[in-house]
C-alpha positions as CSV (number, residue, x, y, z in Angstrom):
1,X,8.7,-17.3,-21.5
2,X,5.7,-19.1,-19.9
3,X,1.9,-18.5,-21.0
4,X,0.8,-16.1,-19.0
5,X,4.0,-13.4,-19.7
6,X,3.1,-14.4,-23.7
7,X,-0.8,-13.4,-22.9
8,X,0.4,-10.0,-21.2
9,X,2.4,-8.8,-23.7
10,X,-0.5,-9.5,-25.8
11,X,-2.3,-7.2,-24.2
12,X,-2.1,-3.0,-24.4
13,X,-0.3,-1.1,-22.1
14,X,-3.7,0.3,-19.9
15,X,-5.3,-3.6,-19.2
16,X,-1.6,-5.0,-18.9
17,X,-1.2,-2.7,-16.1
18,X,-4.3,-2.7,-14.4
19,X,-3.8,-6.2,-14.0
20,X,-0.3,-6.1,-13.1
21,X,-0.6,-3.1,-10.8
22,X,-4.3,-3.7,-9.3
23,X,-5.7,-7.1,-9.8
24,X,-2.8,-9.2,-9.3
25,X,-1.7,-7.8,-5.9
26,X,-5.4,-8.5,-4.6
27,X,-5.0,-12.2,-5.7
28,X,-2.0,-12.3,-3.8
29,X,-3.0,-10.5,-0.6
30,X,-6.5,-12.6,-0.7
31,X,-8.1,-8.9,-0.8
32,X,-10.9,-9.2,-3.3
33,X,-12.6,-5.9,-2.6
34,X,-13.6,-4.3,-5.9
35,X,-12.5,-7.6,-8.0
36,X,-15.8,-9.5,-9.9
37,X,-14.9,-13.2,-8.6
38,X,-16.4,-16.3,-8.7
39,X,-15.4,-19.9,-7.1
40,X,-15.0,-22.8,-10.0
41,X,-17.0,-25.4,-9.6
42,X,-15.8,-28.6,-9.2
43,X,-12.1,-27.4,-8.6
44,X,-12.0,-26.7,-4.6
45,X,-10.0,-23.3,-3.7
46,X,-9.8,-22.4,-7.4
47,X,-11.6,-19.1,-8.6
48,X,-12.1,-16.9,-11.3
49,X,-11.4,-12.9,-12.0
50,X,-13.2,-11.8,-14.8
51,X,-11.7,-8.5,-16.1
52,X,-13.8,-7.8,-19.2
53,X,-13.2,-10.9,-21.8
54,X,-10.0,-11.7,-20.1
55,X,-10.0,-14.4,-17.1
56,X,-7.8,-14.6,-14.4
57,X,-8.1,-18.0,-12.8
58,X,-6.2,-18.7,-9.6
59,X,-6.0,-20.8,-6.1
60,X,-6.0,-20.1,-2.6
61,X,-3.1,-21.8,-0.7
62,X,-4.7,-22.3,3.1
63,X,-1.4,-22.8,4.7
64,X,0.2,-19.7,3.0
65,X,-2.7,-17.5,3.4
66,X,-1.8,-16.2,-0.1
67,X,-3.5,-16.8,-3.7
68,X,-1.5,-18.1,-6.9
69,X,-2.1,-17.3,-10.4
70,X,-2.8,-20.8,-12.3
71,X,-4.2,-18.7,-15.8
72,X,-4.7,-15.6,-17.3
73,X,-6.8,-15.7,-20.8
74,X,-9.4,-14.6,-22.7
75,X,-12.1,-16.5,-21.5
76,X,-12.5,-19.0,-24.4
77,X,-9.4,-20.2,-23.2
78,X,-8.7,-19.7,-19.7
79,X,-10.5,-22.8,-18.6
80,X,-9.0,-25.5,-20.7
81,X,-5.5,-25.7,-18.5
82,X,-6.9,-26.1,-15.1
């Protein structure tokens, strides 16, 4: 099980599925209506979610037109794998 499932199952049932059911299909479809997000600095096509204290960090693939999920953590965390 990789780190992300571990930090979901973490989490209760009503932010686990507004993530899964809301936040992460918007990553995906580059759709970022209604989502708080932020580019990184430093890291180019990597930005940040923030969902209360929890972070979703994540890339936009140009060629794909699509965006991939790098890290979701609290945010003392989230930053430290990039």
């Amino acid at each position: 099980m990789d780190r992300i499932s571990k930090f979901l199952d973490k989490l209760n049932k009503k932010q686990r599925m507004h993530i899964l059911l809301d936040i992460l299909p918007k990553i995906g479809e580059l759709n970022f209506e209604g989502l708080d997000i932020k580019p990184l600095k430093n890291y180019k096509n990597y930005f940040r979610v923030r969902y209360g204290n929890i972070r979703i960090i994540f890339y936009r693939d140009e060629k794909k037109g699509i965006g991939i999920i790098s890290n979701i953590a609290l945010r003392k965390d989230a930053y430290k794998d990039i």
